[in-house]
Structures are given as C-alpha cells and as structure tokens.
C-alpha positions as CSV (number, residue, x, y, z in Angstrom):
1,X,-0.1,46.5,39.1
2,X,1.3,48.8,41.9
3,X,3.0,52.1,41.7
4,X,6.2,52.4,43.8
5,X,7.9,56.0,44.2
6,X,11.5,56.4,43.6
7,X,12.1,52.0,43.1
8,X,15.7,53.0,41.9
9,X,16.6,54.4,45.2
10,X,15.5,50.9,47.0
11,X,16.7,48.7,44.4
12,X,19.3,50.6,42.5
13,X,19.9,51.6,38.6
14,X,20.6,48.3,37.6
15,X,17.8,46.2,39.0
16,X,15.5,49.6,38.3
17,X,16.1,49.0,34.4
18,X,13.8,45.7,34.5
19,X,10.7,48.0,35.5
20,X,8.8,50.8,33.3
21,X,8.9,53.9,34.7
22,X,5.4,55.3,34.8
23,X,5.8,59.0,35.1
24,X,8.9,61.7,35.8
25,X,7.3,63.3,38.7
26,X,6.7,62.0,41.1
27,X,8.9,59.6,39.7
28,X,6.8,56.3,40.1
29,X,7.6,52.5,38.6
30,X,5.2,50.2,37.4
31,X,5.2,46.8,39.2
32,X,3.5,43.7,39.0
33,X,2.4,41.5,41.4
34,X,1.0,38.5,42.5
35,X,-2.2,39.2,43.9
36,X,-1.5,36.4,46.3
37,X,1.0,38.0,47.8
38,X,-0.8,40.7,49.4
39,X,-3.1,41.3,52.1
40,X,-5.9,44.1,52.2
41,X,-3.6,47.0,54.2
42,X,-1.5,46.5,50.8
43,X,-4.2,46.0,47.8
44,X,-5.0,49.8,47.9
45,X,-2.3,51.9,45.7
46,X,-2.2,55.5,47.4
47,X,0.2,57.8,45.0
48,X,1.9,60.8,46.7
49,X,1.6,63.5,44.5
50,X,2.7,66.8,46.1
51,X,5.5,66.6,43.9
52,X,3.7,66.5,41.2
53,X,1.4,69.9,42.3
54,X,5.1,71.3,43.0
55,X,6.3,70.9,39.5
56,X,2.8,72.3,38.1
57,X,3.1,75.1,40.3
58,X,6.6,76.3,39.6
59,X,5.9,76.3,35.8
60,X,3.1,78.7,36.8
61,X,6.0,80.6,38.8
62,X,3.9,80.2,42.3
63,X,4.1,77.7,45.0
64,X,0.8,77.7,46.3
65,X,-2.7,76.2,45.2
66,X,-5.2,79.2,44.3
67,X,-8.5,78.1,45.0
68,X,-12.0,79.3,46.7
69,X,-15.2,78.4,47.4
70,X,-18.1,80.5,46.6
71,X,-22.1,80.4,46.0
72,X,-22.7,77.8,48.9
73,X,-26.6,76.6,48.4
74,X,-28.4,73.9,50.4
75,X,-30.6,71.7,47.9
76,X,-33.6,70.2,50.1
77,X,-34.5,72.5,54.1
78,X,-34.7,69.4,55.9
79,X,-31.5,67.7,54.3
80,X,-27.6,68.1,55.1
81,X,-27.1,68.5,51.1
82,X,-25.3,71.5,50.0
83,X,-23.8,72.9,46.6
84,X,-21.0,75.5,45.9
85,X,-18.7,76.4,43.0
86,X,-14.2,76.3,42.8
87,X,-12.8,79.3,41.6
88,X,-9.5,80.0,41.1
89,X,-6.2,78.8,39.3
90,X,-6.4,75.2,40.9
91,X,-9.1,74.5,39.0
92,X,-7.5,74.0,35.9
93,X,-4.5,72.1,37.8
94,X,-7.2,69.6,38.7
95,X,-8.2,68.7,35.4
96,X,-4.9,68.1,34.7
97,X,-4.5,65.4,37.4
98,X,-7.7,63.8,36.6
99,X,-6.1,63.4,33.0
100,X,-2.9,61.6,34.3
101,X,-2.8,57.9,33.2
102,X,-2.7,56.4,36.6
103,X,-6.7,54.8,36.9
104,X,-7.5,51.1,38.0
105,X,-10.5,49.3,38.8
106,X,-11.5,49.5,42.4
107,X,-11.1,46.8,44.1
108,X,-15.1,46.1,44.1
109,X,-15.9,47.0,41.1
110,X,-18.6,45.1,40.7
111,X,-20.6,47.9,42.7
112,X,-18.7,50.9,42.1
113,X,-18.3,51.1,38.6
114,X,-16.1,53.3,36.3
115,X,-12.4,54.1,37.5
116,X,-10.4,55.4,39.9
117,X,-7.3,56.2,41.7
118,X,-6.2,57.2,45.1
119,X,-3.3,59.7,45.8
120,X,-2.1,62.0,48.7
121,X,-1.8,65.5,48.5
122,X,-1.1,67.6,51.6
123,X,-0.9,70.6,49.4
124,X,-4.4,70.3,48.0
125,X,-5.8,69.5,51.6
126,X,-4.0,72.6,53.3
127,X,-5.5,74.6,50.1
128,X,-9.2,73.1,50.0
129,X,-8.9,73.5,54.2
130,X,-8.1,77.2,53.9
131,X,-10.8,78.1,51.2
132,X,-13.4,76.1,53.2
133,X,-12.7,78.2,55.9
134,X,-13.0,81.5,54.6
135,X,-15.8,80.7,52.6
136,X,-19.3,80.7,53.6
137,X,-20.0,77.0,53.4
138,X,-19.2,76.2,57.1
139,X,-21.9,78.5,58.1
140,X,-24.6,75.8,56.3
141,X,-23.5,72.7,57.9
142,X,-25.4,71.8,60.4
143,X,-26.9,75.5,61.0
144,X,-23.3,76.9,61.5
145,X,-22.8,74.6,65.0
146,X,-20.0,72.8,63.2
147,X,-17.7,75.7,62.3
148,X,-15.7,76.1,65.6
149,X,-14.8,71.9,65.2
150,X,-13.6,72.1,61.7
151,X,-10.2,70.7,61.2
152,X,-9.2,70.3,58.0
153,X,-10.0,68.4,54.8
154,X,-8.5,64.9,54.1
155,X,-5.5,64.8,52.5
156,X,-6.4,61.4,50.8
157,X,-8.2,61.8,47.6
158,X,-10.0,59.6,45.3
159,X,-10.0,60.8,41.6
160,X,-13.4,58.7,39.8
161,X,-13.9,58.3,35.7
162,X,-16.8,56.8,34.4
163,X,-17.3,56.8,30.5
164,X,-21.0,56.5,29.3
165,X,-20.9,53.1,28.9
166,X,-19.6,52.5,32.4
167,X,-22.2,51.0,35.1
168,X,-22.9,53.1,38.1
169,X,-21.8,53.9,41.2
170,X,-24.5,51.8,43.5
171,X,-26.3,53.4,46.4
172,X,-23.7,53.0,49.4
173,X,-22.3,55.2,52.2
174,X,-19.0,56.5,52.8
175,X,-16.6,55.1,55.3
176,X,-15.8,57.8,57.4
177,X,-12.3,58.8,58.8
178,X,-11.3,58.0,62.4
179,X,-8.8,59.0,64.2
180,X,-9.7,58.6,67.9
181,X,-6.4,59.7,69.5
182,X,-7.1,63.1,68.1
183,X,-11.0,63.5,68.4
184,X,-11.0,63.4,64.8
185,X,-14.1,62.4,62.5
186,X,-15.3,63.3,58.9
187,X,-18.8,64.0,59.1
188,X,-19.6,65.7,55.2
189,X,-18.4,64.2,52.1
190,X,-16.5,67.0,49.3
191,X,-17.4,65.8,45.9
192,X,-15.7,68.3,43.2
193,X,-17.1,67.4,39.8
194,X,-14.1,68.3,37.1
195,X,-16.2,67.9,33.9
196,X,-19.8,68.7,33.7
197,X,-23.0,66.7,32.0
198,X,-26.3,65.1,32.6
199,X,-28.6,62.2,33.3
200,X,-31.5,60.8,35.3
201,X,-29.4,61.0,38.6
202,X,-25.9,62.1,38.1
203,X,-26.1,61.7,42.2
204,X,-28.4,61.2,44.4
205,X,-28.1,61.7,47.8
206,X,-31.3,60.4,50.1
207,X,-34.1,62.4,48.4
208,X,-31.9,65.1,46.7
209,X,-31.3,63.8,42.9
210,X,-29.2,65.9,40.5
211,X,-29.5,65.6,37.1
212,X,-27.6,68.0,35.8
213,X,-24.1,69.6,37.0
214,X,-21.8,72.1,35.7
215,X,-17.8,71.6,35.8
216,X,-16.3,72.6,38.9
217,X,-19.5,72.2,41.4
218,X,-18.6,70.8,44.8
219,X,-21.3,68.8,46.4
220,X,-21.1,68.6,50.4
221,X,-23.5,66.0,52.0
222,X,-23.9,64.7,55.3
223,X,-21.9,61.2,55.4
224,X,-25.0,59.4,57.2
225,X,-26.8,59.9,53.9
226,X,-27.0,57.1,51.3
227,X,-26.1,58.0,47.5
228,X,-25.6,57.0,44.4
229,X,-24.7,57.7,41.0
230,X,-24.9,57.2,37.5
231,X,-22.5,58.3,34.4
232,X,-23.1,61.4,32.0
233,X,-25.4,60.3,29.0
234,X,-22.5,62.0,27.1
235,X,-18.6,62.3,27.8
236,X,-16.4,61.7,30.5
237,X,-17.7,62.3,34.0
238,X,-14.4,63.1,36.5
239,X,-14.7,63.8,39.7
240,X,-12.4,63.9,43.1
241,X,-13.7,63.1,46.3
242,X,-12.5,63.3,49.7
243,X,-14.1,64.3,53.8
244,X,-14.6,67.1,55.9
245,X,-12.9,66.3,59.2
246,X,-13.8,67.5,62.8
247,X,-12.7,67.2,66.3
248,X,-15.6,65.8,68.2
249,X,-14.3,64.8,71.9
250,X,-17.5,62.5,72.1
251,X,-16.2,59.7,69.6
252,X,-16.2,56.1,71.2
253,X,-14.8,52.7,69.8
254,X,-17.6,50.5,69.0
255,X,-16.5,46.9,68.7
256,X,-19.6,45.9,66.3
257,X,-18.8,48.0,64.1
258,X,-15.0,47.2,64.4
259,X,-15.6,43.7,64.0
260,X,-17.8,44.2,60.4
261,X,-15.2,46.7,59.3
262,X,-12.1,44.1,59.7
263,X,-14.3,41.5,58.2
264,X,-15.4,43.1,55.2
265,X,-11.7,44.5,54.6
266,X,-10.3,40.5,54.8
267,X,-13.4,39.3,52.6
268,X,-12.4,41.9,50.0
269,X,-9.0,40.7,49.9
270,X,-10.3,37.2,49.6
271,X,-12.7,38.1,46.5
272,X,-9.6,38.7,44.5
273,X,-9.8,34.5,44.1
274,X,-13.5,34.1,45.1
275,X,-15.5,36.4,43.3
276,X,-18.7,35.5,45.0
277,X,-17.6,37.1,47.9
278,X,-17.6,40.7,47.1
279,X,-21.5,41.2,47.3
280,X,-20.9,39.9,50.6
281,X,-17.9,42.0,51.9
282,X,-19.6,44.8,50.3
283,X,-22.6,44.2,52.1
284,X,-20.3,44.2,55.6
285,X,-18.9,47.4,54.1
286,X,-22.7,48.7,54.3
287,X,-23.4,47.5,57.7
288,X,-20.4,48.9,59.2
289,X,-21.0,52.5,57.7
290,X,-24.3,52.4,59.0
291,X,-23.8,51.7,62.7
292,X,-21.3,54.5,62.7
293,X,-24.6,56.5,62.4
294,X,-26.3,54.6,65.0
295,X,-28.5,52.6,62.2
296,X,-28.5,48.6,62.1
297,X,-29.1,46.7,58.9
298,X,-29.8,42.9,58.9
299,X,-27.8,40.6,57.4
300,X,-29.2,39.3,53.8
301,X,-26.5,36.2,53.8
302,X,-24.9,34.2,56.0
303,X,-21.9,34.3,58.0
304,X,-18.8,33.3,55.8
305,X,-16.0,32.2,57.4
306,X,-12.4,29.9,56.5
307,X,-11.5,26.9,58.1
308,X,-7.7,27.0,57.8
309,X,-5.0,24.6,58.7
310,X,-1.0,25.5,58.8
311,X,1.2,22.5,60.2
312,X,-2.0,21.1,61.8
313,X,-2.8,24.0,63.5
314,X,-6.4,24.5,62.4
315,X,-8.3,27.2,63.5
316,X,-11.2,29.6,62.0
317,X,-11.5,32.8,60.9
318,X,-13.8,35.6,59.7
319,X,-11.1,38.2,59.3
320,X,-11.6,39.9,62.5
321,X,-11.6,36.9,65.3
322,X,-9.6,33.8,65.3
323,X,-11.1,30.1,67.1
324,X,-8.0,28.1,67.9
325,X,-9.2,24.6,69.9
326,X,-7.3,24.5,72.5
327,X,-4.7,21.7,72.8
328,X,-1.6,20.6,75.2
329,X,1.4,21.6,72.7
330,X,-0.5,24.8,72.0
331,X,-1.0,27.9,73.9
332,X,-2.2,31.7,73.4
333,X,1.1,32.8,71.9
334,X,1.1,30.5,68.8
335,X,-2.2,31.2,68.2
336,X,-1.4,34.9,67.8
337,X,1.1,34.7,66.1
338,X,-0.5,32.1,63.1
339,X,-3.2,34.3,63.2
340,X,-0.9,37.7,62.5
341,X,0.5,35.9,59.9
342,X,-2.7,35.1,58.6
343,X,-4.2,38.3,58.8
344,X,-0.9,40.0,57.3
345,X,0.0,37.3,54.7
346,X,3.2,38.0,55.6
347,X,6.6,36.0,53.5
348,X,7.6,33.1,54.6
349,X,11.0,32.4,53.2
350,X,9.8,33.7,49.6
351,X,5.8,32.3,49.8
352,X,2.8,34.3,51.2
353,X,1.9,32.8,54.5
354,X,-2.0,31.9,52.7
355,X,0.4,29.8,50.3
356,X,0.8,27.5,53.2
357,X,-2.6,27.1,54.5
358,X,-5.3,24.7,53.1
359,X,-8.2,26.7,53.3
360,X,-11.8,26.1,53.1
361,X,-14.9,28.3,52.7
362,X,-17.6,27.5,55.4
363,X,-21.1,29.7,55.5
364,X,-22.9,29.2,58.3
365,X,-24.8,30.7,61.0
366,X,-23.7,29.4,64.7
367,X,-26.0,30.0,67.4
368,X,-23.5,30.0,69.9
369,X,-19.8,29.7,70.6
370,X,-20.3,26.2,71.9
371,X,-21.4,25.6,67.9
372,X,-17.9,27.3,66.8
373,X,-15.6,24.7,69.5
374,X,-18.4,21.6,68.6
375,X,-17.6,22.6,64.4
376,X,-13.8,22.9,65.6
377,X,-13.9,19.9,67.5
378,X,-14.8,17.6,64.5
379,X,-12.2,18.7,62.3
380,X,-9.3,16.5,64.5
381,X,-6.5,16.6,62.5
382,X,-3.0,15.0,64.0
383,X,-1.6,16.7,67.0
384,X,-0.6,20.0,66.2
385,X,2.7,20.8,67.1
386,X,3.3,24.1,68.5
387,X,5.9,27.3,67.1
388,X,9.2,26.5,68.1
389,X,10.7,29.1,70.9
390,X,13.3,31.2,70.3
391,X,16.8,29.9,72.2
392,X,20.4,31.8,72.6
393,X,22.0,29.1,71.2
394,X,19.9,30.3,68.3
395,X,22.1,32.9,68.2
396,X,25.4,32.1,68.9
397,X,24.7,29.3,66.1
398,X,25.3,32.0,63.2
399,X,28.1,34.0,64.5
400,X,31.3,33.2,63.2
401,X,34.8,32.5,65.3
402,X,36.9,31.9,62.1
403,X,36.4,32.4,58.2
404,X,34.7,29.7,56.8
405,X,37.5,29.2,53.9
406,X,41.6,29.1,54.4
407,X,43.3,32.1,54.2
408,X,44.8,33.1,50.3
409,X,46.1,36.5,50.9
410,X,45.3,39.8,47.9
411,X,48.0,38.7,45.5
412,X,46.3,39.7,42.4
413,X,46.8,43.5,43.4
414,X,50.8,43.0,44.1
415,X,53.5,43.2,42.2
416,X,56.3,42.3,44.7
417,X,59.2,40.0,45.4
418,X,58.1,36.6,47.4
419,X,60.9,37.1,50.0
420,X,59.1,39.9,51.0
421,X,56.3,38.2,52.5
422,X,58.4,35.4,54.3
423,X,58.3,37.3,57.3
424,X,54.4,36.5,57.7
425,X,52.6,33.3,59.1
426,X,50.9,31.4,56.6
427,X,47.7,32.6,57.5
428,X,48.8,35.7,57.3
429,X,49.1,38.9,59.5
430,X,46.7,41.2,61.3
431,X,48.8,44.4,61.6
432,X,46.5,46.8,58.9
433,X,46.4,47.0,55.4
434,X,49.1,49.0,54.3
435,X,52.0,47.5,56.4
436,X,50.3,43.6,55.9
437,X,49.2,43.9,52.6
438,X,49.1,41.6,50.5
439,X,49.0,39.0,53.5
440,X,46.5,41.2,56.1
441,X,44.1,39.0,57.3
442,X,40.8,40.4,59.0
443,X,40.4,37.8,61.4
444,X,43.4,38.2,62.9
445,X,43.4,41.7,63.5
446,X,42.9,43.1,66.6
447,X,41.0,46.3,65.5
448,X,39.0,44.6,63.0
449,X,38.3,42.3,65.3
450,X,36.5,44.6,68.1
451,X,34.9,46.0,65.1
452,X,33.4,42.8,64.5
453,X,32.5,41.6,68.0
454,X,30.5,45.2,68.1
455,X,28.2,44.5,65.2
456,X,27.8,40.6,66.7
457,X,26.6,42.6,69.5
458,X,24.5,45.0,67.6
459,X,23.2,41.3,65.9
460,X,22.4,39.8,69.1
461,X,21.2,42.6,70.3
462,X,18.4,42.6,67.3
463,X,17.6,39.7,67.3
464,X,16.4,39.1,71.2
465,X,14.4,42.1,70.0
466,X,12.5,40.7,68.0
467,X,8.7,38.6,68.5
468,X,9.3,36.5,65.8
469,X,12.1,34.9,63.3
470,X,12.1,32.8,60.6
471,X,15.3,30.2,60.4
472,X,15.2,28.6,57.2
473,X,11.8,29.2,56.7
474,X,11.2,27.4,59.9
475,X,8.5,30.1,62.4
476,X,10.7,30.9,65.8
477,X,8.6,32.4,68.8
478,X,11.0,34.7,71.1
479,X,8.5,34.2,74.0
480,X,10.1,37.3,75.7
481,X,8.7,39.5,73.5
482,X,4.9,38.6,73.6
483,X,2.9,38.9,76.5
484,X,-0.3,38.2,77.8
485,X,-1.8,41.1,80.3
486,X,-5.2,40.2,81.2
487,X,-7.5,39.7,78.1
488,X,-5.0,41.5,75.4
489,X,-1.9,39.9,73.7
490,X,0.8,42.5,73.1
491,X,3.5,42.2,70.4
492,X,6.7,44.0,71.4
493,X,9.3,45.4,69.3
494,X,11.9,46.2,71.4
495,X,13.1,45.7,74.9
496,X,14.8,48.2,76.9
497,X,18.7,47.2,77.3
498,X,21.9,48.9,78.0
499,X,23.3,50.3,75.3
500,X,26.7,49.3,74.0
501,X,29.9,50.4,75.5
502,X,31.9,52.9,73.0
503,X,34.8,50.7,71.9
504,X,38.3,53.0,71.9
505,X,40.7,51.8,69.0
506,X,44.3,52.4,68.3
507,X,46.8,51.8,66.1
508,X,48.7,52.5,63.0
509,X,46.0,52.5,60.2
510,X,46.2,55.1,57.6
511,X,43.0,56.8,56.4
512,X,41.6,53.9,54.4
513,X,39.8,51.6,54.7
514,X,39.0,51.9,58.3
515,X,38.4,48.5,60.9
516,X,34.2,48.3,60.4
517,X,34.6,48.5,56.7
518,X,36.1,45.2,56.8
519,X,32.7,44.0,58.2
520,X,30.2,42.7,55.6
521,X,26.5,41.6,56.0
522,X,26.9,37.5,56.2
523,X,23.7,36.1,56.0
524,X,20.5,37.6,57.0
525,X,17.6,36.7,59.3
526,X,14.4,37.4,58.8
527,X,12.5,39.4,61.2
528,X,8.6,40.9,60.6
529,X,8.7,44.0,61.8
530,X,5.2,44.3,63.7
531,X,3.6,47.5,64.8
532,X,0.5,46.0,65.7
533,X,-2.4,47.0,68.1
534,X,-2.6,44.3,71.7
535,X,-5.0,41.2,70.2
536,X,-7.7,40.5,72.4
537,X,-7.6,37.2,73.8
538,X,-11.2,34.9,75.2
539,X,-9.8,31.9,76.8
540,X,-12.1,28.7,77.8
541,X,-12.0,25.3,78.3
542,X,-12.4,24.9,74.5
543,X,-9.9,26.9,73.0
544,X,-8.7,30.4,72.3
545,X,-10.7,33.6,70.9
546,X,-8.3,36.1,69.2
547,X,-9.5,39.5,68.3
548,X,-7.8,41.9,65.6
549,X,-9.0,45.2,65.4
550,X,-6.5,46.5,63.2
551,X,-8.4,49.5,61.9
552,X,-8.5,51.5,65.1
553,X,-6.9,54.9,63.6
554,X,-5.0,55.6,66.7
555,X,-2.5,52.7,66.2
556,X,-0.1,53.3,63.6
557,X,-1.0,49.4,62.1
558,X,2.8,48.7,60.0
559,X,3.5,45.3,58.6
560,X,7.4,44.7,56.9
561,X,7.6,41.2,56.4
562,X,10.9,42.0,54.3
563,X,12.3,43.2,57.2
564,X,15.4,41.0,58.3
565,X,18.7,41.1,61.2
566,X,21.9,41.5,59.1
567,X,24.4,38.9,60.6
568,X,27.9,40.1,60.6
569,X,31.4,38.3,57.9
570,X,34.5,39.2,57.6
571,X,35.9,40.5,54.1
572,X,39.5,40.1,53.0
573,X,38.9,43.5,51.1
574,X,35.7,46.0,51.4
575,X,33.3,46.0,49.5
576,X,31.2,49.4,49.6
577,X,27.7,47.4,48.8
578,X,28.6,44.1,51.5
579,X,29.3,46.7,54.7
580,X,27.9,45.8,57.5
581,X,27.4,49.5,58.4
582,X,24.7,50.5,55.7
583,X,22.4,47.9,57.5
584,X,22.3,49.8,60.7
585,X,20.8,52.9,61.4
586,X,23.0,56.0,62.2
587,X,21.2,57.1,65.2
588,X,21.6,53.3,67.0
589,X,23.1,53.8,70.4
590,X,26.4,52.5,70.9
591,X,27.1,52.0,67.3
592,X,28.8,55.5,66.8
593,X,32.0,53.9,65.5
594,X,30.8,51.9,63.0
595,X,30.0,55.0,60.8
596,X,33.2,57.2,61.7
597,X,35.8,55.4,63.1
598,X,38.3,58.2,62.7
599,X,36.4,60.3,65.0
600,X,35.8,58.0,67.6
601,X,39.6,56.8,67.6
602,X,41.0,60.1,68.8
C-alpha cells in the first residue's frame, strides 16, 4: 500500500471515488500496488505532513512549533553519546503524530523489527534546527569544534513502534545523509523517545547501554557508532529519528562505497520476491555505512548477481554495474538504455520492464573480469537484435493531414430549415462557428488550422527531445539524445532549438470557443522522462561495463515512466477535458497562443 497526496487532483472526483481516503489532512489516498511494479527509489512511502503540523497548530491559535532542548549530558568521556530532554508545546504535538494510523513494516523487517513510517516536515526541521542551536548541546559534540558547521536537522523523519512482543531493532549503523554539491553530511543521529519504559538495552550504542528512558529524552550519538535496540518489557515504545547535518568542504565520492550502496538498494527491492536476499542486502547496507567511516568489513556471503535476458539481450547485473557481451548489432547505447530500464523498472506499454526479463539468480565469486565475459560468453543465446533508432518518419507517421472519419456536421444542436445550409460544400465550411454552424468543419478552417500545425510543431518538437520512446510498446532509441564523452554515457532531456514563431490570427470569431480549443490530444506517446546522473561506461574487446551510481545526492535522480508526448486531433466541437492545451505547460516558449488566443490576436 502507498499513500498518495491530493489523488483527486491527478485523477479527478470520479476516478478518486474508487480509492479510500486515508486521512483529511494532509489529505492522503490509500493505494495498492503491485509490488512488481516498483523499483527501490519508489518502495519507500515518504508522507508530507506540514500540513498536518499547520492544522495542529492553528487549533492551538499559533503557527509555529514550541520546542527546546535542555539538560545536554554525555553518557561515557571517551564516547560521542549524549542525552538531553524536549521541552515545550511540541512535545505533546509529537505524540500525537506518532498515534496517526499511518505505520508499515520496513522494508527489512526481518532485522529492524517493530513499525514505522517516514514523513517530511520542514516545519519540525526548521523548529528542532533552531532549538539545537540555542541550546547547549552543540557545545558537547565533538568538544564544541562542530558548532560553527552545523546546518540544520533533516527534515526527513522516521517515526518507530515496537510493542513488547515485537523483535528488536538489530545492531546496524545509520546511513548517513549526502549531499556533496552543498558540503553537506550528517555526522550525529537525533533519537527523540515519545513514550518512556525499560529493558535490558532499550539502546545501546557501542559500549553505552540504556536501560531505562523517560518520555521525551533525545539521544545524540555519533553515526560511526554501531547500535541497537530492544522493545520496552511493558507498553508501546515510540520514537522519531532523524540526523544532524553539517557542511564539511572535505567530503569526497567514494566509488566502493557507491557501488555497495546501489547494490544493497536493488537487492532489497529484489527480496520483495526472494526473501533470502535480505540478510544479504542488509549485510551490503552494513558494509556501505561502515566505509563511510573509513572501516572495511568482509564479506560473510558471496556475490549475488542476475543473469537477465530481454529480446536476447542478455547481460548481468548486481544492481550497480551492468556486463553486456559485446556483439555486432549492439553497441554502448542499447546497453544503457536496457540497463536504465532495468534499474528503473520502468512501464513498458502497461508491464514493468522486470515483467519482460527472464531472470536468474547466480552467486558466485569471479576472480576477474575475464571470469564475468568467460560466464557471459557461455550463455549464447540467438543474435540479439539491437533497440530500434528513432527516425523522422517516425514522426510525421502520427500527424494527421485529414480527419480520419467523413465529415457529419453538429445537427443535433440545430433547429433550422435545410435550405439554409445549401450554400455549404458537403464537407462543410471552415469560416468559424457561429456563421458555419452547424456545418463548420475544423479541418477546413484556416485559423484552426495554424492552431493545429503549432501544436504538431510543439509535438515534433517533443518528441526529437526525447532519449527514448515507446511505439506500441515497441523500445525506440533517438540516438541524438545519448552521448558517449569519454568513459560516461549522458542521457539528455532536451536539446536547445529555436523556439516557435508567434503565429498572428485574424478573423471574425466571436469570443467562444477560440481556434486551439478545437485541438484535442489524439493519441499519446510515451516518453520516460529521465533525469539521470552520466553512466559510466568500460569498453573492451569483450563487451561493455555500465556503471549506475544513482545515489550521489548532488543529482536530482527523477524517473516518470508515465510520462508521454500528447499528439495533436481535430474536434468537431471542444471538449474542455480532450484540449490539447492542458497537455502543455504555460511557460513553453512559443506556445503563448495556445492558452489566450484573444490576447495574442490583437
């Protein structure tokens, strides 16, 4: 189940009445899906609730979050393990949240235990981020060195519940936040208990166990440390965690742990169907976290990776590189763009991309990359044939010249005498609505016409845009729009062109409807939009080596694969939901007159 804010402005009341809605505010709709048709950057359900605080927070006539931290205390001398209490009215807001009915299992539950979910609340950072700083608790970390770097607390939270009977939270370490085009890194984990209790280790960080805490204690631990924890012998332990972030102009990119990272992420998502595989992503997970803090842990299993084969394109994966052998009808761009469909599951036609791969679990340890192209190499499956490339008959294929059915004129709105339509063809006239009605026909009118020819422009326009189409669920390649630059593979998403020429109309149309509302979305192509980081790219006389490092925090990573290219029709009469218009953004250059012809007419 996912929870999607405000489904009934996407989808409409109508469509909207075939899903519960979960709460009022923010107003969020249950949905169900097929696991299958997701890929990791999707499994994760991150509710916005700022609107949510807001509504608290007018009934309590204020509109901001009271809050402070007091009593700072560091546990253990030798340890970066710290203790302080929240004061103030947000307290009690807190509580409130961690009673809202919105908790799943985590994803690997299997060593997390208990409940959880994840929301974002830039209210509740900027208030956490304010009290941090004029409390006394930034003077403890780290001897006080850190202060001057603080930047603020994340605004992503993770609210926990564990019952008695739950199983705990293994030892593990936090993943930390990364945003290398800022400098930005959380170092300290903020744990803010909402209920108190007791047990044997209600946490334990390193060599610091507490076995006893009372509501409303924040716990502040360096994010190198291990930790664990275990439920409350009695009642409901809550509890919201989130990071301490800092600008630190010494981070660096290391590809190790960038390459354990993506793996881990895919080989959760795999687990969903494979349940044997979650000790071992988990296990990733570990690895990754600890090279961030310059530790290395061995490997306890080994390497797991999926031999996959789509249209006899086979190829292998671990979730972070792709091993295409190479072959004649094949080259660098098909490979990256199977593998990004891999990686993203993205729809083809109405089917995950996975739907339409025979895949096959392989662990093994290969000493070499010669082992990886000898493993490929035995696998020979038919002659792969390669992605078919984009052509501008492609194009000129689905715009109209005529209407596709013969012309019947608007009789079922008129009431007049026959003679008076004698004066116009057969086919009817193209003058404008009020002086051709009922016999106006679209196609033959000059204005609606120009109209028309400006959003096949605006089609055309789009779709030599765009990397890659799917025709009939068939996979097109607009080569234009990938490139290879040394050893990196970039995805475009636009090219720069000359924008459209404003089109000058005139002639004797009344107010309504105006020439572009005649225009109605025909059919539809789609398009995956891609915002994607370059793929690496290791070329030899075996094959190709992709790399995706799609977790690098200074790429914006966005994946639409219901993204599609409206292709323009002609309408005998408007239809307010058809119109071409509400396909294209308002801001798209050159397109002015589609939105107010009036203006643009003068």
């Amino acid at each position: 189940m996912k929870l999607i804010e405000d489904l009934d402005d996407k989808l409409g009341t109508h469509q909207t009445e075939f899903y519960a809605q979960f709460m009022n505010t923010p107003k969020l709709f249950a949905v169900f899906v097929n696991p299958a048709d997701l890929s990791y950057h999707n499994f994760e359900n991150i509710v916005p609730l700022d609107t949510w605080f807001e509504s608290a927070l007018s009934k309590q006539h204020t509109s901001e979050l009271e809050v402070s931290l007091t009593d700072p205390n560091q546990l253990q001398s030798d340890l970066e393990v710290f203790t302080c209490k929240l004061q103030g009215a947000a307290g009690a807001l807190l509580k409130d949240l961690s009673s809202l009915d919105l908790y799943v299992a985590p994803l690997n539950k299997g060593t997390r235990g208990g409940d959880r979910f994840i929301f974002h609340s830039a209210l509740l950072s900027k208030a956490l981020t304010s009290a941090l700083q004029s409390s006394k608790v930034l003077d403890k970390l780290a001897g006080g060195r850190l202060r001057s770097s603080f930047e603020f607390i994340n605004y992503i939270f993770r609210c926990n519940r564990f019952e008695p009977e739950d199983s705990n939270f293994h030892s593990h370490l936090d993943t930390p936040y990364y945003d290398s085009a800022r400098s930005h890194v959380s170092k300290y984990t903020l744990l803010i208990y909402l209920t108190g209790g007791q047990n044997d280790s209600v946490l334990r960080v390193k060599d610091v166990a507490l076995k006893e805490v009372q509501e409303m204690t924040c716990v502040i631990f360096d994010q190198k440390y291990e930790h664990e924890g275990q439920p409350f012998l009695d009642g409901r332990k809550a509890f919201i965690r989130t990071e301490l972030v800092f600008k630190d102009d010494q981070l660096d990119h290391n590809d190790k742990v960038a390459a354990l990272f993506s793996e881990a992420c895919y080989m959760t998502g795999q687990s969903v169907f494979d349940q044997n595989l979650a000790t071992y992503a988990h296990e990733c997970f570990e690895r990754a976290n600890s090279l961030h803090w310059g530790v290395e842990q061995a490997a306890t299993q080994p390497p797991v990776y999926f031999l996959k084969r789509f249209q006899e394109m086979h190829f292998l994966t671990n979730g972070y590189n792709y091993w295409f052998p190479r072959n004649s009808r094949i080259d660098a761009k098909d490979c990256a763009l199977v593998a990004l469909l891999d990686y993203c599951n993205c729809k083809i036609g109405q089917q995950p991309f996975r739907s339409l791969v025979s895949s096959t679990k392989i662990e093994e340890r290969f000493a070499s990359m010669d082992d990886i192209w000898s493993f490929l190499s035995s696998d020979t499956p038919q002659t792969p044939q390669g992605l078919r490339r984009f052509k501008e008959s492609d194009v000129e294929s689905l715009i109209k010249k005529e209407s596709d059915r013969p012309f019947v004129g608007q009789f079922e709105d008129w009431d007049g005498e026959p003679e008076d339509i004698e004066h116009f063809e057969k086919d009817g006239g193209g003058c404008c609505p009020m002086h051709s009605f009922p016999m106006f026909n679209p196609w033959k009118s000059v204005n609606v016409m120009e109209a028309y020819d400006l959003c096949c422009d605006y089609t055309r326009k789009s779709l030599f845009e765009a990397p890659l189409l799917l025709f009939n669920q068939e996979i097109v390649i607009n080569d234009a729009n990938i490139e290879l630059i040394g050893d990196k593979i970039f995805i475009l998403r636009k090219r720069d062109g000359r924008p459209i020429p404003r089109i000058n109309f005139a002639a004797c149309w009344g107010d309504e409807p105006s020439p572009p509302e005649f225009v109605a979305v025909g059919e539809e192509i789609a398009a995956p939009d891609l915002l994607i980081p370059p793929i690496t790219l290791n070329e030899s006389p075996q094959g190709y080596k992709l790399g995706l490092d799609f977790f690098r925090n200074d790429w914006m990573v966005k994946v639409d694969d219901n993204h599609s290219i409206p292709v323009p029709d002609l309408l005998e009469r408007p239809e307010d939901e058809a119109m071409f218009s509400s396909r294209v953004p308002e801001a798209t250059e050159g397109m002015e007159k589609i939105f107010d012809y009036w203006e643009y007419s003068r």
